[in-house]
Backbone as JSON, one array per atom type, in Angstrom:
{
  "sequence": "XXXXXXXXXXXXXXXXXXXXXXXXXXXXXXXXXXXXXXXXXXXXXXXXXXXXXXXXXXXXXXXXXXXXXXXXXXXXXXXXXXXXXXXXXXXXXXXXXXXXXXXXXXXXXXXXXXXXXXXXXXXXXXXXXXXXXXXXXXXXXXXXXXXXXXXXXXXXXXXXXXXXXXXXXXXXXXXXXXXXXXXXXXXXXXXXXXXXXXXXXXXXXXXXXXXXXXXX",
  "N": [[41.15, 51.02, -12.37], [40.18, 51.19, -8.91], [38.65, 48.54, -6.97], [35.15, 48.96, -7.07], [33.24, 51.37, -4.57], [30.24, 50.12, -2.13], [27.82, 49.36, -4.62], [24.81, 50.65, -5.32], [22.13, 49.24, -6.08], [19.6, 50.31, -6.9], [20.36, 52.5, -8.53], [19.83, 53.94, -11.22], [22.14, 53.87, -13.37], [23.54, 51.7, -12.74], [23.68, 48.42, -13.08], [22.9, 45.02, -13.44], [24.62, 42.22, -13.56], [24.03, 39.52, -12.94], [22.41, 37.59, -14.19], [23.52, 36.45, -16.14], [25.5, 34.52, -15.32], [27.91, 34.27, -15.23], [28.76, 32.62, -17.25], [30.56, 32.4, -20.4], [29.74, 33.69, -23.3], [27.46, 33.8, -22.89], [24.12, 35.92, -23.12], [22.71, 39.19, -22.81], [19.96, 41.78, -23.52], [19.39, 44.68, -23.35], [17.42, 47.58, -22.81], [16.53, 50.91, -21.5], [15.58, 53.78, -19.89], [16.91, 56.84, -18.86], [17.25, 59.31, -16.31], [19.12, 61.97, -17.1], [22.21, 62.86, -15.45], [23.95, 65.29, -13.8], [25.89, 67.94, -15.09], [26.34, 67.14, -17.79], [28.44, 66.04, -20.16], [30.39, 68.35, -22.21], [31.16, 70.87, -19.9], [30.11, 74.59, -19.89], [30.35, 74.49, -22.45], [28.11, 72.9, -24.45], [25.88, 70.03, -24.01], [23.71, 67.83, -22.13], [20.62, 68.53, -20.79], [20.64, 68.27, -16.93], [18.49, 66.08, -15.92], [17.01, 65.43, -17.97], [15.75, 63.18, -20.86], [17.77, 60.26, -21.17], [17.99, 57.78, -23.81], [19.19, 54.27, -23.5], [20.63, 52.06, -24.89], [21.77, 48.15, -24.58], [24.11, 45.6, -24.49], [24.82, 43.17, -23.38], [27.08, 41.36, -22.49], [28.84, 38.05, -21.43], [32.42, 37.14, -20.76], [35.08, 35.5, -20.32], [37.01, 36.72, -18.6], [35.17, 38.87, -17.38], [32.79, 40.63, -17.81], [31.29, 42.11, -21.38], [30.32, 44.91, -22.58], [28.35, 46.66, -24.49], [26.87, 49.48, -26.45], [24.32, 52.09, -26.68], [24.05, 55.68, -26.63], [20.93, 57.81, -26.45], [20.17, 61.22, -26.89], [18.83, 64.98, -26.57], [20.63, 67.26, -26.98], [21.8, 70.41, -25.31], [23.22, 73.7, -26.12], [25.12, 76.4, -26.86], [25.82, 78.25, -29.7], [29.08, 78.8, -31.1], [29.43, 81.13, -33.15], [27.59, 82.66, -33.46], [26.38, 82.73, -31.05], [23.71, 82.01, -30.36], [21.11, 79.94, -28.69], [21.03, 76.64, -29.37], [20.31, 72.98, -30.0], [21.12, 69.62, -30.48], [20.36, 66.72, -31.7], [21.8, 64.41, -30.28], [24.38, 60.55, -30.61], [25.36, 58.51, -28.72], [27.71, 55.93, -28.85], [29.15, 52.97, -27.31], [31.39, 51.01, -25.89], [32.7, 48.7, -23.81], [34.85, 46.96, -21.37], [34.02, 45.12, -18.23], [35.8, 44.13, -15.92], [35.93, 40.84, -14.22], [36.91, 41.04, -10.22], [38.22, 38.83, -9.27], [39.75, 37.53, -11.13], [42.1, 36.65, -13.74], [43.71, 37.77, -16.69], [43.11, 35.97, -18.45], [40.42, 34.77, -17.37], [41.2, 32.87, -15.21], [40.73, 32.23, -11.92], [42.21, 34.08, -9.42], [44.42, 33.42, -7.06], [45.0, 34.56, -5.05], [44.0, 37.83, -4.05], [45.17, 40.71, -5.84], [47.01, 43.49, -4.76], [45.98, 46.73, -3.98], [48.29, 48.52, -5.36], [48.96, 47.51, -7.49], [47.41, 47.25, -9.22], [45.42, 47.67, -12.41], [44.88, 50.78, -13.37], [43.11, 51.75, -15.13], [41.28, 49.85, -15.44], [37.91, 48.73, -15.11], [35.87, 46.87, -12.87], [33.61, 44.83, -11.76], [30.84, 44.69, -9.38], [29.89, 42.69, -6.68], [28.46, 41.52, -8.37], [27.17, 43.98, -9.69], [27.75, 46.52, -12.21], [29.21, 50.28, -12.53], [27.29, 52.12, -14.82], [28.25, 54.34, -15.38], [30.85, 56.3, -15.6], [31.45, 55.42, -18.51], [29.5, 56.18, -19.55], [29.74, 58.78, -19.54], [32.12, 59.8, -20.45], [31.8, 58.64, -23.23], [29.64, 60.28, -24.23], [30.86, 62.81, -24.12], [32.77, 62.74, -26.2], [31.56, 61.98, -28.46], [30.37, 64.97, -28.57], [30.46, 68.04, -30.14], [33.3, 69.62, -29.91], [32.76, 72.72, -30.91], [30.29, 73.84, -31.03], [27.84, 74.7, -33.6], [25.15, 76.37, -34.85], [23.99, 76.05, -37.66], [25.91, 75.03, -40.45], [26.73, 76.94, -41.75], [27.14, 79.57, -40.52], [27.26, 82.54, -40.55], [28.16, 83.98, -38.55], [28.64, 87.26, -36.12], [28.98, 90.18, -36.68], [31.61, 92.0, -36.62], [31.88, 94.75, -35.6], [30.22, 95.95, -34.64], [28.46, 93.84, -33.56], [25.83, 92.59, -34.46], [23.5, 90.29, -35.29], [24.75, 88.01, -38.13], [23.53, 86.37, -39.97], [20.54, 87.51, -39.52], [20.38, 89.53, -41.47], [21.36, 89.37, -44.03], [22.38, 91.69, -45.89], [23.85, 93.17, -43.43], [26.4, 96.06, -43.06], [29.18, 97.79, -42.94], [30.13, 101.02, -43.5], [33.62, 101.94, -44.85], [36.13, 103.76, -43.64], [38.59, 105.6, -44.15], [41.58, 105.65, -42.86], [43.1, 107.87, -42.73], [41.45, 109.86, -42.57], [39.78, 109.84, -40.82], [40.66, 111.09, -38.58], [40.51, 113.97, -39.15], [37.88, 114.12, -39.8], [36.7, 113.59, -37.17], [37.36, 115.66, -35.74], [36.23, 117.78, -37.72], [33.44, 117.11, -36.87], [33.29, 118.34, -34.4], [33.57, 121.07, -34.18], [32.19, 124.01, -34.68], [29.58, 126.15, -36.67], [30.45, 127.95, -37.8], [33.25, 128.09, -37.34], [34.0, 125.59, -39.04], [33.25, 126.87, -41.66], [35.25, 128.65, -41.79], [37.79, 127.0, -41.66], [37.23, 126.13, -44.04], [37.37, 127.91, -45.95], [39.66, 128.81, -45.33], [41.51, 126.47, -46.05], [40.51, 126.48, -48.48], [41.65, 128.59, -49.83], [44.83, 128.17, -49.56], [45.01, 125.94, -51.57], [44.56, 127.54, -53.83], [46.76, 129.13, -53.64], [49.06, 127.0, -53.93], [48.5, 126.18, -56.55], [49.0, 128.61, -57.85], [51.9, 129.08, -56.97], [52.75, 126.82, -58.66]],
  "CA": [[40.75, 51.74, -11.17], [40.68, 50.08, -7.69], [37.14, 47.92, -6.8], [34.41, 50.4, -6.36], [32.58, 51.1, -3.29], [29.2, 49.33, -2.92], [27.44, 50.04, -5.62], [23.51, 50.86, -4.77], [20.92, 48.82, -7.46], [18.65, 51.47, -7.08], [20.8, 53.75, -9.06], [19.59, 53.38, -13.08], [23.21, 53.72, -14.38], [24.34, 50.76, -12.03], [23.32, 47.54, -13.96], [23.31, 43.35, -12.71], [24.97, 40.61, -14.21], [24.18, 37.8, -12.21], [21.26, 36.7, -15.42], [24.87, 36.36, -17.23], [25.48, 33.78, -14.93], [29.6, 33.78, -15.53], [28.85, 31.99, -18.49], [30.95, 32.61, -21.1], [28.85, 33.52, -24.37], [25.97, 34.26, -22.35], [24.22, 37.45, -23.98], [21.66, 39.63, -22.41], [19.84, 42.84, -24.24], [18.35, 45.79, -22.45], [16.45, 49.25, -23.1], [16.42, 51.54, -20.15], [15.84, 55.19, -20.41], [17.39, 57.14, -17.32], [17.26, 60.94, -16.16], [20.69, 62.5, -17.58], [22.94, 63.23, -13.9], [24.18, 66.64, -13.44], [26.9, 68.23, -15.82], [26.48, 65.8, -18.47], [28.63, 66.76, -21.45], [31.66, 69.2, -22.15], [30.79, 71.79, -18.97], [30.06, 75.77, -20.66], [29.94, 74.5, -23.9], [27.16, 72.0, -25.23], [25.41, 69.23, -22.95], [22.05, 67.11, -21.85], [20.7, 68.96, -19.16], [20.21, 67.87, -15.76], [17.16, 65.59, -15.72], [16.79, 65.12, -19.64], [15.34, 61.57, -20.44], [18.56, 59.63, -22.18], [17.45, 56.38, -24.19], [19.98, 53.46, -23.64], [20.39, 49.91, -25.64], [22.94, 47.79, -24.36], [24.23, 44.22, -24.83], [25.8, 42.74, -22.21], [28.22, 39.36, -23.46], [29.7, 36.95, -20.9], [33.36, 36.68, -21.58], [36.24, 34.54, -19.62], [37.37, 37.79, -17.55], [34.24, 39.46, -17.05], [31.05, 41.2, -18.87], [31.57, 43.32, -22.5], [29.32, 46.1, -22.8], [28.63, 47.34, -25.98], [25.88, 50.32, -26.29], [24.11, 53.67, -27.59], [22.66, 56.55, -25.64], [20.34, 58.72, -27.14], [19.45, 62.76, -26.12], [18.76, 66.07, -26.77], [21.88, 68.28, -26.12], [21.25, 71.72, -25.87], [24.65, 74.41, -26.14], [25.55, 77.71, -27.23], [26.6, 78.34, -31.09], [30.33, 79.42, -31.08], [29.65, 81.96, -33.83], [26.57, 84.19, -33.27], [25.88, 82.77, -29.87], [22.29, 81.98, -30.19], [21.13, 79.03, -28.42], [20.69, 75.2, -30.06], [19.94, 71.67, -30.13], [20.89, 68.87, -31.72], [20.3, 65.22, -31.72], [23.01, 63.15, -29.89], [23.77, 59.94, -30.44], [27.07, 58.36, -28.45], [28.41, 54.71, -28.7], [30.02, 53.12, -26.52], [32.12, 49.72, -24.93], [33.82, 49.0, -22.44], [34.83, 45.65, -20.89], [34.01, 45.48, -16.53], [36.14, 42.54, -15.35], [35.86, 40.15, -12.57], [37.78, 41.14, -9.6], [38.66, 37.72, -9.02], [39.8, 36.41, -12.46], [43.39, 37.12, -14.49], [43.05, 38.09, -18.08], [42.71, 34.59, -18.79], [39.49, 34.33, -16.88], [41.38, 31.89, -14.46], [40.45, 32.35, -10.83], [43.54, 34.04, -8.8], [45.04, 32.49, -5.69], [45.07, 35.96, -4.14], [43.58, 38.87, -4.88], [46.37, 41.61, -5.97], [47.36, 44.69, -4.06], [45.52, 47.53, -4.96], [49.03, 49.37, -6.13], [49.78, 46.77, -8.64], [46.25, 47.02, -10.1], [45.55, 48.92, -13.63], [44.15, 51.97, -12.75], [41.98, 51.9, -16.01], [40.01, 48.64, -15.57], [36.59, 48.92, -14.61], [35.4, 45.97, -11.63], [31.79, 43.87, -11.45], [31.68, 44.54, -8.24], [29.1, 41.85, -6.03], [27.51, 41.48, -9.48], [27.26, 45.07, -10.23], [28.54, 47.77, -12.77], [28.52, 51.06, -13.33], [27.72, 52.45, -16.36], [28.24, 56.42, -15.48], [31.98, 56.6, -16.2], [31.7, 54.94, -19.79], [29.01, 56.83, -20.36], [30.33, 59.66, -19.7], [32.88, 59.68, -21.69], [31.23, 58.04, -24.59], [29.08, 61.51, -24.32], [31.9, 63.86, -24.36], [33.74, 62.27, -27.31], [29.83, 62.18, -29.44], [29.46, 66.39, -28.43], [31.43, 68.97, -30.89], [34.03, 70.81, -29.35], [32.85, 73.74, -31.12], [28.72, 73.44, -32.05], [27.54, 76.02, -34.64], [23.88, 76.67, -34.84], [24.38, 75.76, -38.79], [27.5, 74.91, -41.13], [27.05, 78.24, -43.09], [26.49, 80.51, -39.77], [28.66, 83.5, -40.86], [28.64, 84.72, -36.58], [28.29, 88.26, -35.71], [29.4, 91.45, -36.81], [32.92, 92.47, -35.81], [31.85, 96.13, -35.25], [28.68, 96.32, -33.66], [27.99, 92.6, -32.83], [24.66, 92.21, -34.76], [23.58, 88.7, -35.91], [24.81, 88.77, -39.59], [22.52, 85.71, -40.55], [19.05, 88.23, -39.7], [20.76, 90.4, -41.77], [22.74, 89.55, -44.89], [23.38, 92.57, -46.09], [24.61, 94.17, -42.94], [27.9, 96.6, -43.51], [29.5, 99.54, -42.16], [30.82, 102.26, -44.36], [34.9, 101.77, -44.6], [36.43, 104.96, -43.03], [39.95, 106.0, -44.91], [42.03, 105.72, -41.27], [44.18, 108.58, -42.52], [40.58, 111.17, -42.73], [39.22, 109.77, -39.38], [41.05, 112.24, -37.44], [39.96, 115.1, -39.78], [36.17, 113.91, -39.82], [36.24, 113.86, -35.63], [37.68, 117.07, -35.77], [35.0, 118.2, -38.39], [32.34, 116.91, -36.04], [33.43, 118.83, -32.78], [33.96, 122.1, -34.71], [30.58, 124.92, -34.9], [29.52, 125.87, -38.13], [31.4, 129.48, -38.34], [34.26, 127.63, -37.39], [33.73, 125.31, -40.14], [33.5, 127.53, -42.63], [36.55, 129.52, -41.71], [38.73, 126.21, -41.99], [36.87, 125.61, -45.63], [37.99, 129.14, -46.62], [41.49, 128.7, -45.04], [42.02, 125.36, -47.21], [40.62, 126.8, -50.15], [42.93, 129.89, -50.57], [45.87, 127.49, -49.5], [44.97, 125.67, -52.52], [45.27, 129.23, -54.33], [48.3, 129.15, -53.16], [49.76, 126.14, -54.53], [48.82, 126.75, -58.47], [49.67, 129.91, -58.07], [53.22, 128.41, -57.43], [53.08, 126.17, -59.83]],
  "C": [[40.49, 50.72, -10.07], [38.64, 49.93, -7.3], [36.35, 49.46, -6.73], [33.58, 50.17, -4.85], [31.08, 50.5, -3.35], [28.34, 50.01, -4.04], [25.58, 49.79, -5.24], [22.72, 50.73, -6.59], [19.85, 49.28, -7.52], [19.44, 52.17, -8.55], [20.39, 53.23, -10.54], [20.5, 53.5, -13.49], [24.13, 52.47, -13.59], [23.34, 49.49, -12.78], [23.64, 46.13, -13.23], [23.57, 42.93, -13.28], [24.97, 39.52, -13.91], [23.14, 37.14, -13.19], [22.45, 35.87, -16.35], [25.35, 34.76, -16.73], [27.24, 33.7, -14.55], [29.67, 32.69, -16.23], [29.16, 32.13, -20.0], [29.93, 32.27, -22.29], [27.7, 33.83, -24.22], [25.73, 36.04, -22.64], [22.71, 37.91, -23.16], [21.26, 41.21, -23.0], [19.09, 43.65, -23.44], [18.35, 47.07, -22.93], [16.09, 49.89, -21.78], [16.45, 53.18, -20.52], [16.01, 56.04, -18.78], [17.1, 59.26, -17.5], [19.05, 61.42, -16.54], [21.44, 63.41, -15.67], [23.45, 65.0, -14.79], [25.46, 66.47, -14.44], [27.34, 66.93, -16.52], [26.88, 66.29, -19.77], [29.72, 67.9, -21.38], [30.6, 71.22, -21.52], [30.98, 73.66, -19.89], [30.18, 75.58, -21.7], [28.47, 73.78, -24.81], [26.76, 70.45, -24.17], [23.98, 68.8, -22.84], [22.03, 68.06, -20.54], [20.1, 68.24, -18.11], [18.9, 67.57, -16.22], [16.66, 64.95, -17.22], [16.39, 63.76, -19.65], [16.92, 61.59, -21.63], [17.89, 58.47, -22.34], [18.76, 55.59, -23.86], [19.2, 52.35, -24.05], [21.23, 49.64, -25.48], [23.03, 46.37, -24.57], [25.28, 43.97, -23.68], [26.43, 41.14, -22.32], [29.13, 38.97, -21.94], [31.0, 37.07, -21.3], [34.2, 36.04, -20.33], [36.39, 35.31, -18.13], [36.57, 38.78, -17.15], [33.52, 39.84, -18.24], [31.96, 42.1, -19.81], [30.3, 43.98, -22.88], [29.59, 46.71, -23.99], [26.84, 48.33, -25.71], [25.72, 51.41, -26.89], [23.44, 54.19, -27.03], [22.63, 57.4, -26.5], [19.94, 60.26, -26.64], [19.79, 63.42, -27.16], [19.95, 66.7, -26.15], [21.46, 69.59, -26.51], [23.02, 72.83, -25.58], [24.18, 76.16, -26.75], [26.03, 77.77, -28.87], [27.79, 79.21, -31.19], [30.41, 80.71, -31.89], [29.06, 82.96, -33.5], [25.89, 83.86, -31.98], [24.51, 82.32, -29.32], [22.12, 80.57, -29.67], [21.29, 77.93, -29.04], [20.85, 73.8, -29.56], [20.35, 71.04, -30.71], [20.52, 67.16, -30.97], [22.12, 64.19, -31.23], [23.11, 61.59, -29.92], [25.49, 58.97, -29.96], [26.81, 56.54, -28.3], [29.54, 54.38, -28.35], [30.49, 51.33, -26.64], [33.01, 49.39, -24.61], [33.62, 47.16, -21.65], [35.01, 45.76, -18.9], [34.43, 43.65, -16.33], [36.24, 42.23, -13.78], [37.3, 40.81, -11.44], [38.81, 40.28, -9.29], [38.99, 37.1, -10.28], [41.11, 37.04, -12.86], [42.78, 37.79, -16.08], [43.1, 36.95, -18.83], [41.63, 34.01, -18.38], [39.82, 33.11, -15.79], [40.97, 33.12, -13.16], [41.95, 32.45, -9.82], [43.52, 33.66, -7.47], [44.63, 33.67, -4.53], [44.72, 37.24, -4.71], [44.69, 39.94, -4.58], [46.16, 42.55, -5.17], [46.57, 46.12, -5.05], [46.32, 48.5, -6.08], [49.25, 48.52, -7.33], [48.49, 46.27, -9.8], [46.14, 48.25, -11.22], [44.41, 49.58, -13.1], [42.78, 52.37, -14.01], [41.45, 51.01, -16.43], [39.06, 48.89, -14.57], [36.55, 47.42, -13.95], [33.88, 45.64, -11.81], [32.35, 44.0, -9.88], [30.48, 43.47, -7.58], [28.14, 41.31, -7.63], [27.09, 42.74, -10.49], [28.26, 45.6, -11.12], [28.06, 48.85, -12.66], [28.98, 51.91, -14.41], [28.22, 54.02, -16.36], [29.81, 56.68, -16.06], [31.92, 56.91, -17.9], [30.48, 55.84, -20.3], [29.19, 58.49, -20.71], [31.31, 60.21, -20.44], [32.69, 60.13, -22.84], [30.4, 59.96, -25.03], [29.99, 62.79, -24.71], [32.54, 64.08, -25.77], [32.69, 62.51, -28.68], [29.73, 63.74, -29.48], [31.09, 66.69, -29.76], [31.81, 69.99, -29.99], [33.54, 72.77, -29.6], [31.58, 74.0, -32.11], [28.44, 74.81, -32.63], [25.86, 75.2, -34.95], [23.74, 75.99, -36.44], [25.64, 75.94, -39.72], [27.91, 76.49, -41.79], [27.07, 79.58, -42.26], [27.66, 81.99, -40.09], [28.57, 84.54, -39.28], [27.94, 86.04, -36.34], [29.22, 89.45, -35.99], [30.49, 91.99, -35.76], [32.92, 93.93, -35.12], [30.87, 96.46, -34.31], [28.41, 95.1, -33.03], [26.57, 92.07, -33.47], [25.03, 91.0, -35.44], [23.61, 88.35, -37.57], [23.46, 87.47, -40.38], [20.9, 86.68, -40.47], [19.57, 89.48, -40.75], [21.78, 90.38, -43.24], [23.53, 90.65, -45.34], [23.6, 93.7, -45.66], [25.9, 94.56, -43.47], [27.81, 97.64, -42.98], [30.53, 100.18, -43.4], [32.45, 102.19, -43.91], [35.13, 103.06, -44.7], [37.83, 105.13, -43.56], [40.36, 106.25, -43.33], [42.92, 107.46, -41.3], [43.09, 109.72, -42.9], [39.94, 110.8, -41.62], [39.43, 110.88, -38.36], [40.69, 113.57, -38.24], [38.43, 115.09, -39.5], [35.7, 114.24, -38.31], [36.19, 115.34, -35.25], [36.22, 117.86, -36.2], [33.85, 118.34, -37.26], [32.11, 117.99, -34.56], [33.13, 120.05, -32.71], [32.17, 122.7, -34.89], [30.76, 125.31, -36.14], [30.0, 127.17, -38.62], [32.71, 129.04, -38.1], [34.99, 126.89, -38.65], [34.05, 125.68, -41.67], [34.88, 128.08, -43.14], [37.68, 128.32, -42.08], [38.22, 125.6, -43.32], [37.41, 126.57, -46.43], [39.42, 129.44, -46.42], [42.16, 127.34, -46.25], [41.66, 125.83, -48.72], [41.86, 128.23, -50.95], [44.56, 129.05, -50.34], [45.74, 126.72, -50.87], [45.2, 126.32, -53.69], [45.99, 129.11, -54.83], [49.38, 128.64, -54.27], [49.61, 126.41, -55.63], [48.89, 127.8, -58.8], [51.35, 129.45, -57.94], [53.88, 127.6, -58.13], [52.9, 126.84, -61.02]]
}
């Protein structure tokens, strides 16, 4: 990606490396716990919400062509359960790294003559930019890749009732009475029908019955 714009050392996911020195081998360790930014996590499905504390531990290594970030953020994600819908939680825990190289260096860590054109730059290297990184991309990511596409409240959640919708876990042994499809339309009938009516089509089927072993 092409330099970034300045990057503001206020921000807690923007980080310094000038302790690093551009001394290859040089190692620095940090613990920082930040407010989780807005839509953090795969959007309508499962996510930290806005404001959440995340824990970070990161290591930050010197190398030739810039800083290697290696790391683990910690939260609460809260989502939806794909089966029976009911809210949940779980424990997140995403690892990450990602290498932010010098603007000014090759991938040999030599120092270029000229700094390249921004078209002929890889569009998926991260920049130190005055000394700065930031970490929001990578962590972003790293977060996405850590959530389950498809969180379930528990492994065994057997969902919700195909007929009515009730929650079959408060309920094991919900069930609905299986309806013979080919007496459904008799039974509606039944239902609509008054009870001298009724009758008269119980006394019409029974002499039709008559009928028949009388012809046999």
């Amino acid at each position: 990606m092409a330099l970034n714009a300045r990057l503001d050392h206020r921000n807690p996911l923007v980080f310094d490396t000038h302790e690093l020195g551009r001394r290859p081998g040089a190692l620095q360790r940090l613990t920082r716990e930040i407010d989780a930014p807005k839509d953090f996590g795969i959007q309508g499905v499962i996510g930290v919400p806005e404001g959440a504390p995340v824990e970070l531990e990161l290591r930050l290594e010197s190398v030739m062509e810039g800083v290697l970030v290696t790391g683990t953020a910690r939260a609460r994600a809260k989502g939806e359960c794909v089966r029976c819908l009911e809210p949940l939680e779980q424990q997140l825990e995403a690892d990450f790294q990602e290498m932010f190289s010098y603007p000014d260096a090759d991938d040999r860590g030599r120092v270029k003559a000229e700094p390249a054109d921004d078209a002929e730059e890889d569009e998926d290297t991260l920049f130190i930019e005055d000394g700065l990184f930031d970490l929001e991309p990578v962590l972003r990511d790293a977060v996405v890749l850590a959530l389950p596409m498809q969180p379930v409240c528990q492994d065994d959640c057997p969902g919700l009732c195909s007929q009515c919708g009730a929650r079959l876990a408060d309920d094991p042994d919900h069930h609905h009475d299986a309806v013979d499809i080919r007496w459904a339309a008799l039974q509606g009938l039944a239902g609509s029908l008054e009870p001298g009516e009724k009758d008269e089509i119980s006394g019409a089927d029974a002499e039709a019955g008559v009928d028949e072993k009388q012809e046999k």
